[in-house]
C-alpha positions in Angstrom: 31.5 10.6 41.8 33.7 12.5 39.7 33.3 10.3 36.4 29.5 10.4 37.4 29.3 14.4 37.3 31.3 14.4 34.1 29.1 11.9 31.8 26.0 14.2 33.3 27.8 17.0 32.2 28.3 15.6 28.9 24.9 15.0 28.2 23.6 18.0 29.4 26.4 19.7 26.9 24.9 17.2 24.0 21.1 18.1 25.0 21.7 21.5 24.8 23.0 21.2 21.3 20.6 19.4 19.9 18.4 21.7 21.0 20.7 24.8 19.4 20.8 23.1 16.1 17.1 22.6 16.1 15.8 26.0 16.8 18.6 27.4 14.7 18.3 24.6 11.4 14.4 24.1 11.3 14.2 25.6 7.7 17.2 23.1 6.8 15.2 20.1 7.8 17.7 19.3 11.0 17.3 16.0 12.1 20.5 14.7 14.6 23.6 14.8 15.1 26.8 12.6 16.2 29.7 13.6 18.7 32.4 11.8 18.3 35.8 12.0 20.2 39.3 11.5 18.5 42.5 12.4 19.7 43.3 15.0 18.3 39.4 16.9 18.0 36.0 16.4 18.6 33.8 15.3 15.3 30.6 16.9 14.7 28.4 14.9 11.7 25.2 17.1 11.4 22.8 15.4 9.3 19.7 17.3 7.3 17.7 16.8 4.1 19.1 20.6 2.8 22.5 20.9 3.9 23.7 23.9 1.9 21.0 26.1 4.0 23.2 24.5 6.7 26.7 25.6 5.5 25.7 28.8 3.9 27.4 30.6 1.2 31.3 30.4 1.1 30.5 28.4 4.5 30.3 31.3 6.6 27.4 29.4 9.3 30.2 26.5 9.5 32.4 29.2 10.6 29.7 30.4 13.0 28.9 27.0 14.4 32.4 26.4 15.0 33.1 29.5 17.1 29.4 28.8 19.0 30.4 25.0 20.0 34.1 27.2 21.2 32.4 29.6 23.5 28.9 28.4 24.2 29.5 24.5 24.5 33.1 24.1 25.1 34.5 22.3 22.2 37.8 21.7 22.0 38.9 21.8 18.5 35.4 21.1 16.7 35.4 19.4 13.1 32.0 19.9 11.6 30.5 17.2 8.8 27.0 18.5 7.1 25.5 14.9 5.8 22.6 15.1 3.3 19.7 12.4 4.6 18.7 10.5 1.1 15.5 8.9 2.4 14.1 11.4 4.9 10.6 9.4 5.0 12.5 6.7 7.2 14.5 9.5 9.3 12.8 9.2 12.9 14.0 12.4 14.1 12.1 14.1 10.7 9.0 12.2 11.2 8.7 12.9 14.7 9.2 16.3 14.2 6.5 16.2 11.7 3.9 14.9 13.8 4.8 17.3 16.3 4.2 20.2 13.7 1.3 18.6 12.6 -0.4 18.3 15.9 0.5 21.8 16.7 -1.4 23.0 14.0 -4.3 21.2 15.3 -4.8 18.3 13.1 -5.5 15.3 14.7 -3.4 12.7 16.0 -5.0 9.9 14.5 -4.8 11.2 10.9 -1.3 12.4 11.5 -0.3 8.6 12.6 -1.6 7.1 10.0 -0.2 9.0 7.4 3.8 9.0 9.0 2.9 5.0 8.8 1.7 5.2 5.4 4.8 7.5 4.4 7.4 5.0 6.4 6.0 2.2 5.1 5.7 3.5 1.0 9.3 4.7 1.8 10.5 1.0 1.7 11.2 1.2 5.6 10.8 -2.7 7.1 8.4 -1.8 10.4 7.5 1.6 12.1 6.6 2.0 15.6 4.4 5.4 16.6 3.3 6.1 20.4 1.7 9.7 21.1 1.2 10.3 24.9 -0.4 13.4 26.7 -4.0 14.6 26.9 -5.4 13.5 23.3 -8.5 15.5 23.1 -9.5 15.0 26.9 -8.4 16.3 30.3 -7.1 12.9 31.7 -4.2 11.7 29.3 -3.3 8.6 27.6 -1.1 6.5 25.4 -2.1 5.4 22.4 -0.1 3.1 20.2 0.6 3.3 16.1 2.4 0.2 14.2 2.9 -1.5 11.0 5.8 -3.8 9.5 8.4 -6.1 11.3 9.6 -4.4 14.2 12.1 -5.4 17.0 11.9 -4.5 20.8 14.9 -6.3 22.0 18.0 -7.9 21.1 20.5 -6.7 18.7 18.8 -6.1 16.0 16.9 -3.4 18.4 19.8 -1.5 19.3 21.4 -1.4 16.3 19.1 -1.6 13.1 16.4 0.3 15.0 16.2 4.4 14.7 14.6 6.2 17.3 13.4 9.7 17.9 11.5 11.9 20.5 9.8 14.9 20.2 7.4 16.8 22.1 4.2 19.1 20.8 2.9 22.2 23.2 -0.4 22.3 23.1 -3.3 24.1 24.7 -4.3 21.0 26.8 -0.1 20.8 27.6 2.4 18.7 26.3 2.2 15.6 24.3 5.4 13.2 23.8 5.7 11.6 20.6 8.4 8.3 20.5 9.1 6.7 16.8 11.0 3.4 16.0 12.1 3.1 12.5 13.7 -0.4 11.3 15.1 0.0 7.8 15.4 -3.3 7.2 14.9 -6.8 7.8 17.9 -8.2 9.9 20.1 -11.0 8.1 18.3 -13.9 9.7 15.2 -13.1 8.4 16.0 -11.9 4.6 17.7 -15.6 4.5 14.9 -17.3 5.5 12.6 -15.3 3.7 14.8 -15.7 0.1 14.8 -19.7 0.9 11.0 -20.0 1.4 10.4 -17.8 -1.9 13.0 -19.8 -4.0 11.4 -23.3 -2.4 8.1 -22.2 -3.3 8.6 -21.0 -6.6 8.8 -24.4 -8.6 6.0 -25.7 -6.8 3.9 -22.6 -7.6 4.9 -22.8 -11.4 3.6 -26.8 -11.4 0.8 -25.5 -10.2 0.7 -23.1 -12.6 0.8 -25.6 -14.9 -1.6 -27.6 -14.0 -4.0 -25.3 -13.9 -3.5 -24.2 -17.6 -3.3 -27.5 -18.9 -6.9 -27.9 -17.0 -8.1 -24.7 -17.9 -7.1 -26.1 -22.0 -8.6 -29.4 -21.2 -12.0 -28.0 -19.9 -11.7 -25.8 -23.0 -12.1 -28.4 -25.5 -14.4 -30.3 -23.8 -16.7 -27.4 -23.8 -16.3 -27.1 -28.0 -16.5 -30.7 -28.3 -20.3 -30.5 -26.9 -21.1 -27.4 -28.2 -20.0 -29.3 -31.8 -22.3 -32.1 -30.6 -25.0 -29.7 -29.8 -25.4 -28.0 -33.6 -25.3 -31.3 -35.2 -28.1 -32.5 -32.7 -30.1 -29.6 -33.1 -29.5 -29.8 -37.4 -30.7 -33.4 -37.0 -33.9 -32.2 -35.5 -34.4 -29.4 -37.5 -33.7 -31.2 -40.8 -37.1 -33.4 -40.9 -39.3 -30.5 -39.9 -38.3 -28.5 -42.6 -39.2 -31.3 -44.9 -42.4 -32.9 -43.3 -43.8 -29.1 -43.4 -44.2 -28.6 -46.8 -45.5 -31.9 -47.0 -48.3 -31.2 -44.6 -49.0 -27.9 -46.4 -49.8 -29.9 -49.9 -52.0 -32.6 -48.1 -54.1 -29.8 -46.6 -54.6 -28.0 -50.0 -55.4 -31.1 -51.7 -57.7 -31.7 -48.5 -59.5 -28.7 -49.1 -59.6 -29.0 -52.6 -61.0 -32.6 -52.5 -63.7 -30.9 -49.7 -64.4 -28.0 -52.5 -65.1 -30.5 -55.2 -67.4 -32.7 -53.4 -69.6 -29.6 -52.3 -69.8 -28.4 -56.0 -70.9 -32.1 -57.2 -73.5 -31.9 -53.9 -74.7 -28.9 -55.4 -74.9 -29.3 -59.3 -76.6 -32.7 -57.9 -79.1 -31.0 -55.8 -80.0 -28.6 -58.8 -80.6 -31.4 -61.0 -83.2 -33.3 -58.4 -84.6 -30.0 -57.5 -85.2 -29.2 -61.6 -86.5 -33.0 -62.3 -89.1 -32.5 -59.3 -90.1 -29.1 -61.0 -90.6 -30.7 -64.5 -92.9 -33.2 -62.9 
């Protein structure tokens, strides 16, 4: 019983730091921290996207954290290590705290979901798992679920490659828990596989490439061949029109001029009958 009490103790101890750091680092971007025991101390890695906020000039809030985790906490010989997070967008400690904030402010949950997934996912994160619980906009409360990616739930890979954070929102309706699940990246297995199947399909994608060029060529030429077959077809046509045209325009006119001259020679010869019947 007395191991028991001592790992509660422990954690309790651990809670209530995380919650000291929090409340006291917000501006710095906190997101978690690692207690770790040697022999000789206890190692303290705090880990934030501005650290220097965190140590302060000429390190004067390491010496204040120091003498805090002393007389508040109980330290024995503490040994503080400010890390700077790189990627924050695939922290889940800073993106649940961010949908907290968000929902506090009244925006709502949905949105704020699918942006954290958007912002995981653009990060370069492999999977993200979101789950918002509490009264959503209602007085009987619910769970409602948020993923994208590859994500593991068991195994290994789950305890290991997977980073998960908690944070709660206070709200009017009353509290709303917010869980994330961040995996980095793919596990070993899978990144194998996955490189295999790309380099297997890659020479079978470039035939095809191939193929489809020399097709696309093929149907190419083809397609001048008949339009070449077309403009000598249609010249061929063409070509005795032109000619018989001006041919049927001179047989008309010499049509009509035959027609002219026959009507004169009707005429003079009507004249001439009509003057010989006069003379009579």
């Amino acid at each position: 019983m007395a191991l028991e009490k001592k790992f509660v103790k422990e954690g309790i101890r651990n809670k209530d730091l995380e919650g000291f750091l929090t409340s006291e680092f917000d501006r710095a971007g906190y997101s978690h921290s690692i207690i770790q025991r040697t022999p000789l101390s206890i190692r303290i890695t705090i880990f934030a996207r501005r650290p220097g906020l965190i140590i302060g000039r000429g390190g004067k809030n390491i010496e204040m954290i120091t003498r805090v985790l002393k007389e508040k906490f109980g330290f024995e010989n503490p040994q503080l290590d400010v890390q700077e997070i790189e990627n924050p967008d695939i922290d889940a400690h800073i993106i649940a705290k961010w949908i907290a904030s968000s929902i506090e402010r009244g925006l709502n949950f949905k949105r704020v979901a699918n942006i954290a997934l958007e912002r995981v996912m653009g990060a370069g994160a492999a999977g993200v798992a979101l789950r918002i619980s509490g009264k959503l906009g209602g007085d009987m409360g619910r769970t409602e679920k948020f993923n994208a990616g590859y994500l593991n739930y068991s195994g290994d890979p789950a305890e290991t490659m997977v980073d998960k954070a908690y944070a709660q929102a206070n709200v009017k309706l009353g509290m709303i828990g917010i869980q994330v699940r961040i995996m980095r990246e793919l596990p070993r297995e899978l990144t194998v596989v996955k490189k295999v199947f790309v380099e297997e399909e890659a020479p079978v994608a470039s035939e095809e490439k191939k193929a489809v060029e020399e097709q696309d060529v093929a149907e190419e030429k083809t397609d001048e061949k008949e339009a070449v077959e077309k403009k000598a077809v249609s010249e061929k046509k063409q070509a005795p029109k032109e000619e018989t045209k001006p041919k049927e325009k001179k047989e008309k006119k010499q049509s009509k001029e035959k027609k002219t001259e026959q009507k004169k020679k009707a005429k003079v010869e009507d004249n001439g009958d009509n003057k010989e019947k006069a003379t009579k």
